[in-house]
N, C-alpha and C positions, 0 to 999 in steps of 0.2 A: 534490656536496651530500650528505655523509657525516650518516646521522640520528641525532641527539646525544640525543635523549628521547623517550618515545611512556606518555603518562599517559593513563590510563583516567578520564571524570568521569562519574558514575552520580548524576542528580540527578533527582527526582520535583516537579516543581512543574504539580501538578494531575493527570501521569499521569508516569509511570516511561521515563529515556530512559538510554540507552550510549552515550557521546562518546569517540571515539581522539582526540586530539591529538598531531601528530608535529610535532616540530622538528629544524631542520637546524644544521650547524653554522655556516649562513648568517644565523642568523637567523629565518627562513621557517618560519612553520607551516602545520599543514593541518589539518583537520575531516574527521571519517568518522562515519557513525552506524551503529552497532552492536544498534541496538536490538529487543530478541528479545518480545513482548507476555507478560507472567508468567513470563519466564525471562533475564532481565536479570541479574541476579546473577552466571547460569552464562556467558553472553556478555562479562561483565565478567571475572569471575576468568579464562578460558580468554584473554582479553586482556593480562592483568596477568602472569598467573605462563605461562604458557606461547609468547605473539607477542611482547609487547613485548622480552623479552632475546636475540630472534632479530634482533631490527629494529636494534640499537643496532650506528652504525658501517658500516649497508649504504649503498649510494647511493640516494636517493631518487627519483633519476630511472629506475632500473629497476624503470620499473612492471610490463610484463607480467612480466619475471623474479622479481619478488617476488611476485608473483602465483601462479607456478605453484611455486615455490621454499617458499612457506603452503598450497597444496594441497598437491600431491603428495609434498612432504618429510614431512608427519606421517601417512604413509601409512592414516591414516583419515581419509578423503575424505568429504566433501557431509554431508550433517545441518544445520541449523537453525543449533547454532550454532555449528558451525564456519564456515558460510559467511557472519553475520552478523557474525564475527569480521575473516574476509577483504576482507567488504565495508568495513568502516571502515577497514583497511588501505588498500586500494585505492583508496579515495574522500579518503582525507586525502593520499594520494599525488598525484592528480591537482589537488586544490585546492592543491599545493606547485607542482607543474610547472605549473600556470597563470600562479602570480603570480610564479613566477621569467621566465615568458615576458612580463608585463605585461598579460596579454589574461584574457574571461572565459575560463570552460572549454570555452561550445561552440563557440568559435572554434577550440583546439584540434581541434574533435572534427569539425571541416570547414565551420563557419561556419554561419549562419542558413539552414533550408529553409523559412522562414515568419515572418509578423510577430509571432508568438504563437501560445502551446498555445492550444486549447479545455478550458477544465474544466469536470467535471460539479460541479454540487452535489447538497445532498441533502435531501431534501421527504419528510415522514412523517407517520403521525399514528394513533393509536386507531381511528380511523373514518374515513368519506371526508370528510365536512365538514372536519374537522383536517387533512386531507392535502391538500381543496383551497385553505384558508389558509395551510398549508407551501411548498405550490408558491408563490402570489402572494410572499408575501414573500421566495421566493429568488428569483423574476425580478426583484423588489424591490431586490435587493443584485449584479445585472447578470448572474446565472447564465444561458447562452442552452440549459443540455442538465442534465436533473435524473432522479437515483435516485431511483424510490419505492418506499418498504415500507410495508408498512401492519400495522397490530394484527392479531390473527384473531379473531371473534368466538367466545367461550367460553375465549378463554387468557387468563392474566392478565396476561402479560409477553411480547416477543416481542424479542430480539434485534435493536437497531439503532433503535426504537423508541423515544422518549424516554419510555412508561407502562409501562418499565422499573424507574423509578424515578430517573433522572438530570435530569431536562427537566419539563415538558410540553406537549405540542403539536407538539415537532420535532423531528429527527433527535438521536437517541442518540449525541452525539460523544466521548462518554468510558463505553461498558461495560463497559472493566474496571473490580470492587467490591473495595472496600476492607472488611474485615469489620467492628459496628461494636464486636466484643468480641467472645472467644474469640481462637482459632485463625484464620488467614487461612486462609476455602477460598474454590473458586467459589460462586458465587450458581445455583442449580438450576431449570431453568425448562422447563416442561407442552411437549409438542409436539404438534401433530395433522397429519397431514401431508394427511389426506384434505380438514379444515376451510379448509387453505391451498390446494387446490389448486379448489377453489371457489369462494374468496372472491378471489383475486389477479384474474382474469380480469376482472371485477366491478369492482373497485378503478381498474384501467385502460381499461373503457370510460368510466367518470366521469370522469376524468380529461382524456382525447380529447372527451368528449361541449363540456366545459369549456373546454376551450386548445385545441382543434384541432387538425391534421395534422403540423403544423410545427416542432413541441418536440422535440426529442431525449430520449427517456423509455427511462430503463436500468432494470434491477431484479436484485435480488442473491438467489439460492436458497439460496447459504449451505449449500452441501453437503448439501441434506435430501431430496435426493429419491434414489427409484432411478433407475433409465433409463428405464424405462416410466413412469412417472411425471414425468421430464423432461423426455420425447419429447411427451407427452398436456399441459403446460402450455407448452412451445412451440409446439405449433398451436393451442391455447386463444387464447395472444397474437399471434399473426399477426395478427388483425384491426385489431393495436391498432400495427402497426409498430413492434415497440421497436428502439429502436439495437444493445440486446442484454441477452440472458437472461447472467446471472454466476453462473459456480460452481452450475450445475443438478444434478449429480450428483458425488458424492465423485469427487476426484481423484486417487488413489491408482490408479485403474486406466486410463485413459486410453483402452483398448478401448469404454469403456462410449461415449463419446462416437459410436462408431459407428451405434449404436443411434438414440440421438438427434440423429443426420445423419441418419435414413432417415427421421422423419415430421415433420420442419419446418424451415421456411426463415427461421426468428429466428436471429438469428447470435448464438454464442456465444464467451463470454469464459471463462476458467480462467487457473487459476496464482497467488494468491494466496497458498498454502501450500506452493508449490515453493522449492526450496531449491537448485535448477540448472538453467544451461541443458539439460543430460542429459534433465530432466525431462520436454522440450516433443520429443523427437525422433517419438515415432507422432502425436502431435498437429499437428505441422508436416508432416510427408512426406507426411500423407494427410489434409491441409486439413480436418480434427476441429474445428480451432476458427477465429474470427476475428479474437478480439487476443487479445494475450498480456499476463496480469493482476502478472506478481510484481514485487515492489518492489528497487531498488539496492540496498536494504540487505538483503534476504534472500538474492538470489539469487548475492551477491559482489561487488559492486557495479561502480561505472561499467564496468570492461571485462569481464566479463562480461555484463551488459545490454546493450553494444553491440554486442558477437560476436552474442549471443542476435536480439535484431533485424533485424542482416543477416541473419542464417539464417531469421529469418521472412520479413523482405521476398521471399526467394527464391518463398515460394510465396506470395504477395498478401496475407500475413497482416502486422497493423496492431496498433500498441502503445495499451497501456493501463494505463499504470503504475497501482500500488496507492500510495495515497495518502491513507491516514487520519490521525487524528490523533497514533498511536504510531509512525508515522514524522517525529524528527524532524525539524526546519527544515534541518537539515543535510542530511538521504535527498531530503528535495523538492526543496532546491537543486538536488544532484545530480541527478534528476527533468527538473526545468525545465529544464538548462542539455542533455540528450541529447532531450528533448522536440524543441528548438526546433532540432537540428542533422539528426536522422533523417529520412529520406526517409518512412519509412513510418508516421508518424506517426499515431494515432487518435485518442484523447480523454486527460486529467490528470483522474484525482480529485481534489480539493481539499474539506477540509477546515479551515478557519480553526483554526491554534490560538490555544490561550487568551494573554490577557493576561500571565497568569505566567510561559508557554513562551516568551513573548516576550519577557519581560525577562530570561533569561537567554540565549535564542538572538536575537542583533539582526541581521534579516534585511534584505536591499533586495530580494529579490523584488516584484513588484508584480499585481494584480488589479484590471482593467478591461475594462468592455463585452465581458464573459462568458470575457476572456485571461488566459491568466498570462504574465509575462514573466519569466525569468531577470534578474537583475543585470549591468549591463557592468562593473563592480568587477573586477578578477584576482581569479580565482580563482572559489570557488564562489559568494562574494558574501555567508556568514557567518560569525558571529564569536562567540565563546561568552565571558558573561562569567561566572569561575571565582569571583567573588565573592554573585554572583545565586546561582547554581548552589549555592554548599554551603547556601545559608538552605533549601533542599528538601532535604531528606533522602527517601532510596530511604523508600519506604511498600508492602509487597507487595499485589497486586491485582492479580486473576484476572478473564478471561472468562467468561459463564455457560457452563454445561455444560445441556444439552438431555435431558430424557429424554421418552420416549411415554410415553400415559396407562395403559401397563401398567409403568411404571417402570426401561425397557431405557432406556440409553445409547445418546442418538443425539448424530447431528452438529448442529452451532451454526448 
């Protein structure tokens, strides 16, 4: 299966995505998503002008070997978007080998270890009142396990939040902003991290006081704490049993996680902003964390997530794909269909994309009685259509950027 073409589609309907599509000279194409959040562009051209004229004419079926033949040939390794680059290589390669075999792709990947993921959703609000109406209506729409974040009292905007200015009342599922004149930058927004580390505990007894023992209740830190500070809101929440604290302390250093292994027993998730398996090595060998947070399409996709995995499972540690809405329908496929094949499986985020995302991404995944299921379609079960797609044009839009009330740059 010698590959005859590999087109880059870079289309924005509602938020900004990067589509590989490779074709064979079979006929056969595949879907990869490449998509990098306000750096799409660079994941696109590094597509365009530098993989796709490597790809033309290789065999399709040699997946690890293109694999490592896109890493290690461009002897500058790992970064963002080289490996989001890789990752749509990889994943349009294996949704090629799927439907030349007839089968989905986690058939491939050793068949079903369960009838369906569990995904989280996600329940939010200004205040508690709004957060406990966020919740009702997502066990409303079949969610059985929900992230909550809540406003902070005295900020005016808080990341994830829909009194950001995208929503209101519920989860923020689109924050990257579009400027609505000038220059495209980020949207800049207040932090307190003392006001947050106050108010969450708070937010969560109401919560449990409300829905009881039973919910599976996640919450996202969002890289804003130090270790002391992450160590002191994980015993804060222990009362409250969450499934897991996310992203408590910048990941960039991975030691820090030791710290806060020594004062609580809320299990923690990371990896969200890793960009390789390499990344989780002190974090797996000395069980730092509980699941592992990065997404298919950052980390390289389908075969590296599954290397990554096994080498979790080694030490009891359980996946936790990242799964918003700028990963996408193609990343989730991908997602669902190593979800529902891995032994060690933990929870899917899931976010609903929009109606737009869906008229150019026509998916058969499906979501029931709090599951996701993969597609049995060959292949990864979607299909992009190139005529939907060009009516979006790229639109640039940025993350907010965080600073404290002395005006320093902090994390989001």
């Amino acid at each position: 299966m010698k590959i005859t073409a590999a087109d880059t589609i870079v289309t924005s309907p509602g938020r900004n995505f990067v589509t590989l599509r490779i074709t064979t000279e079979d006929g056969l194409t595949g879907l990869g998503d490449g998509t990098l959040n306000g750096r799409e562009l660079a994941v696109g051209s590094y597509l365009s002008d530098h993989v796709a004229p490597l790809l033309i004419g290789r065999d399709a079926a040699r997946i690890e070997d293109t694999w490592q033949y896109l890493y290690r040939g461009a002897y500058w390794r790992r970064g963002p978007v080289t490996m989001a680059a890789v990752a749509a290589v990889d994943t349009a390669l294996w949704d090629i080998k799927a439907k030349a075999a007839g089968m989905p792709l986690y058939q491939l990947l050793g068949g079903a270890s369960r009838t369906g993921a569990l995904a989280y959703g996600h329940a939010s609000g200004r205040d508690v009142p709004e957060i406990l109406d966020s919740v009702r209506a997502q066990l409303a729409q079949g969610f059985r396990a929900l992230r909550i974040q809540s406003g902070i009292p005295g900020l005016d905007s808080v990341y994830g939040v829909a009194a950001s200015g995208a929503g209101s009342g519920g989860y923020d599922d689109d924050p990257a902003r579009r400027s609505a004149d000038g220059p495209p930058r980020p949207v800049e927004e207040v932090w307190d991290t003392r006001a947050y580390l106050r108010h969450v505990p708070r937010v969560f007894e109401a919560v449990r006081a409300e829905f009881g023992p039973e919910l599976p209740l996640l919450h996202d830190g969002h890289h804003r704490m130090t270790p002391i500070q992450a160590a002191r809101l994980g015993k804060d929440l222990e009362p409250y049993d969450l499934f897991w604290l996310e992203d408590a302390t910048p990941a960039e250093d991975p030691t820090a996680l030791r710290l806060v292994r020594q004062h609580t027993t809320t299990p923690l998730a990371i990896g969200e902003v890793f960009n390789s398996p390499h990344d989780y090595g002190v974090l797996l060998s000395e069980r730092l964390i509980d699941y592992v947070r990065s997404a298919v399409t950052h980390v390289g996709g389908v075969t590296a997530m599954r290397k990554l995995l096994d080498l979790a499972a080694l030490y009891g540690i359980r996946s936790g794909i990242h799964g918003p809405t700028d990963i996408s329908p193609v990343g989730m496929a991908a997602a669902l269909h190593l979800d529902l094949a891995v032994h060690n499986f933990g929870i899917q985020e899931y976010t609903k994309h929009s109606a737009r995302t869906l008229e150019v991404f026509r998916t058969s995944y499906r979501f029931g009685e709090g599951l996701l299921h993969p597609s049995d379609q060959p292949g990864l079960g979607v299909e992009l259509d190139e005529t939907a797609a060009a009516r979006f044009p790229y639109a640039p839009a940025y993350l907010p950027v965080n600073r404290l009330r002395d005006g320093t740059v902090h994390d989001w």
